[in-house]
N, C-alpha and C positions, 0 to 999 in steps of 0.2 A: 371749204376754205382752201384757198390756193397754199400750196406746201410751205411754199418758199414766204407766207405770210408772218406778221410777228406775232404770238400769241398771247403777248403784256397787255393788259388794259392801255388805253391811247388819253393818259393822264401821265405827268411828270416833276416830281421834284431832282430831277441832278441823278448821277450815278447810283448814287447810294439807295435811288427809286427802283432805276434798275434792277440791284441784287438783290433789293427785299423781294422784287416781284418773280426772277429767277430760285431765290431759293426756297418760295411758297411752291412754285411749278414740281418742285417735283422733292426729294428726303435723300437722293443716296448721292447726290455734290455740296457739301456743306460749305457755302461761302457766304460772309458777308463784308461789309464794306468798312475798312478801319479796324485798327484793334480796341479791345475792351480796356478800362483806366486799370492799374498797376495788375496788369499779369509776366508770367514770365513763362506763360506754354507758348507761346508762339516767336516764329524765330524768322528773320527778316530772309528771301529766298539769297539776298549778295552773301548774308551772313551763312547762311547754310554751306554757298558754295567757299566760302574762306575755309569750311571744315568740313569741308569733304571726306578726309579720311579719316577722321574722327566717325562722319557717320558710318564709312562702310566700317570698321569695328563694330557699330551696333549691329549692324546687317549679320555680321559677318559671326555675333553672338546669338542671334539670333536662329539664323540656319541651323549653327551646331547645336541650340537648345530644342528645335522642331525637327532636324533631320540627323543630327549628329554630326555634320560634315558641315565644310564652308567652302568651297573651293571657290578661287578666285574669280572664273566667270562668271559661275552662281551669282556670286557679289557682286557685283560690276552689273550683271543684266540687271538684276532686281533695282538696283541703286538709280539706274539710269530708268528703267522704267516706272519708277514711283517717280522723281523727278522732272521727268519732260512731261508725264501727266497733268503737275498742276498746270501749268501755264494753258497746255491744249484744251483742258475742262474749265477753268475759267473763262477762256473764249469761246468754246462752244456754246456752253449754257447763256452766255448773256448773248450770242449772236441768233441763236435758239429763239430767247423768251422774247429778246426787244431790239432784234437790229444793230447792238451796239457793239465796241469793238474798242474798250480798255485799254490803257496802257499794259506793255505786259513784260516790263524790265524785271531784273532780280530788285531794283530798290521798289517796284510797284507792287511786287508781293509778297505775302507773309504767310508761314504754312504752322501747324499746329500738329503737333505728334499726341497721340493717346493711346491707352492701353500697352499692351507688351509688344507692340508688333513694331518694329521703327519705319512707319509708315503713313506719311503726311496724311491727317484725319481731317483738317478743313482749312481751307483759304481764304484769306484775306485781301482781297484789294483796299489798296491805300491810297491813292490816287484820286482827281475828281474828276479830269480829260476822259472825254470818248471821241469816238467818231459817229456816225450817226447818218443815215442817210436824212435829204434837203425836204422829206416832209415827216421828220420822225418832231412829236409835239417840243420837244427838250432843244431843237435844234438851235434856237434862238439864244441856248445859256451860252455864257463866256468861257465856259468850260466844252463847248461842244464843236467839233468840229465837221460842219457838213459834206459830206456825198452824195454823189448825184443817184447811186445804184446798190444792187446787192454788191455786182459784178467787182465794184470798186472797195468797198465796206471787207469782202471775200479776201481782195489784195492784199488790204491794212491787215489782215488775220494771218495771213502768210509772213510777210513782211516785219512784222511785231514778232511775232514766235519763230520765225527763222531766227535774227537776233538774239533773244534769250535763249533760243537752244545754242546757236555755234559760242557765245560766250561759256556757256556750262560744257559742253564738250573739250572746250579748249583749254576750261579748268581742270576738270575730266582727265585729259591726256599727259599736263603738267602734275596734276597732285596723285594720282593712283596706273601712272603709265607705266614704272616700273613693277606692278605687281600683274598686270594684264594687257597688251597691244590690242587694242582693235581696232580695225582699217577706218579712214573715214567714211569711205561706201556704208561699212554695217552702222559705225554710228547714227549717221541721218537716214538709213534705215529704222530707225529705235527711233528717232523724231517724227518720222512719215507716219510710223504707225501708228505714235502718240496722239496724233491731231487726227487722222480716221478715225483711231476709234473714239473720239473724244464726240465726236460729232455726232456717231452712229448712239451712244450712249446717251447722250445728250438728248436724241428726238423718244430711245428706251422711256427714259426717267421720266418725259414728260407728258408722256403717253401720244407720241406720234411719231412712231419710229419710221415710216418712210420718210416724214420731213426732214428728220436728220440722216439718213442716208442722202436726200437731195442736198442737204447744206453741205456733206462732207463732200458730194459730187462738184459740188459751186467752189469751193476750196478748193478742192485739188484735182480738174478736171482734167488733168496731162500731168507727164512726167515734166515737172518745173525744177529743178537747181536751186537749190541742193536737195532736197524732196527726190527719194530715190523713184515712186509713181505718181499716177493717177490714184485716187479710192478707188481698194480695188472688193469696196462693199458687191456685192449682185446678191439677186435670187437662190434662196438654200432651196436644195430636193428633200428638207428634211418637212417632215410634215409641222416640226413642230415650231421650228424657228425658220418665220419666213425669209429672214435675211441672214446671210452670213460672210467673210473677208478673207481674205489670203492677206497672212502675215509677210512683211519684208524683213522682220527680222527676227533671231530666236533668243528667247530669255535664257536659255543654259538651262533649265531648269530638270531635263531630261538627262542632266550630269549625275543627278543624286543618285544613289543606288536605291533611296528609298524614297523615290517619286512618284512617279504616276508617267514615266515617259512624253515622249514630244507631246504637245498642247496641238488638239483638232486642227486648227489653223497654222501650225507651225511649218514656214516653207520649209523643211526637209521633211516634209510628207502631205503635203498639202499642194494639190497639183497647182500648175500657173496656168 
């Protein structure tokens, strides 16, 4: 099967076909389509950003109840890297299973927290708009908007999640700026790597991990603006993971005194 193929069944009710068909593909991206009638676990992503600092408190209880400490980059990486992941694994897995390519605003998604860890547990799109390349079967709904290519469908992926990142950064910078500065260079560093690895995870889960090494290659084939690289996925010499990435940005998490030091892929020890 050519990599760059879709691997959904080529039958279609609307979006919400879509993500049932993504979230059989594979158990470790819990997303489905809409929320369930009167809950109150799940929380609108515009809304999460109105309370930013609210969440890094949790965060920030968190560390000190797992490692004793909080310190503020700690916070801020972790916060920021659970955060630009939904968006990036949202799109990956549905660009993954079926070509398609979500709206992917804060008011288009909704994230659900569980267990002790303040760490969005599953995703909701709420939206019915896709995009859709000009022979995907769905392309004909009112809700669909055709593409002639991967090439093009790859852009909308960029384009859509560029957006939802610099709006959360800039809320990012306005609500928890005085407790940590970080340059814009790092921050859409922490975006670049979100949507890599989103991709590379994505072909993981599904059991065809080159093809998501190709989709995140098709994404971000050059260093594009504000995208600080290319994926910068290649060939591991480790016997046991055939593939592996150089990170562009670092989680702080090598702050703690009782970590586990820099992360394999962390550019401060991870060559370029």
């Amino acid at each position: 099967m050519d990599l760059l193929s879709p691997v959904a069944a080529r039958h279609d009710d609307g979006l919400a076909h879509a993500v049932r068909v993504a979230a059989c593909a594979q158990r470790e991206i819990r997303l489905r389509h809409g929320l369930p009638a009167r809950t109150t676990a799940w929380v609108r992503c515009s809304d999460l950003l109105a309370d930013l600092p609210g969440w890094a408190d949790r965060v920030a209880d968190w560390l000190r109840s797992v490692y004793g400490e909080a310190p503020d980059r700690v916070v801020v990486g972790y916060l920021v890297g659970w955060y630009l992941t939904v968006p990036a694994q949202a799109a990956a897995v549905l660009f993954h299973t079926s070509r398609r390519v979500p709206a992917l605003g804060p008011d288009d998604l909704a994230v659900r927290f569980g267990g002790d860890r303040p760490r969005p547990a599953g995703t909701a799109l709420l939206g019915e708009s896709f995009a859709c390349r000009a022979d995907d079967p769905g392309a004909h709904l009112p809700a669909a908007t055709p593409v002639p290519d991967d090439a093009t469908l790859a852009a909308l992926v960029r384009s859509r999640y560029a957006a939802h990142a610099a709006r959360f950064l800039t809320v990012l910078g306005d609500a928890l700026g005085t407790r940590i500065r970080i340059g814009r260079h790092t921050m859409w560093a922490f975006a670049t790597d979100a949507l890599d690895g989103a991709f590379w995870r994505a072909g993981q889960y599904c059991g065809n991990e080159s093809a998501g090494v190709a989709n995140a290659a098709l994404v971000l084939p050059a260093v594009l603006p504000p995208f600080t690289s290319a994926s910068t996925l290649r060939p591991s010499t480790d016997s046991i993971d055939p593939w592996t990435r150089r990170r562009e940005s670092c989680c702080f998490h090598y702050v703690l005194r009782s970590g586990l030091g820099p992360c394999a892929t962390c550019p401060r020890v991870c060559a370029r």
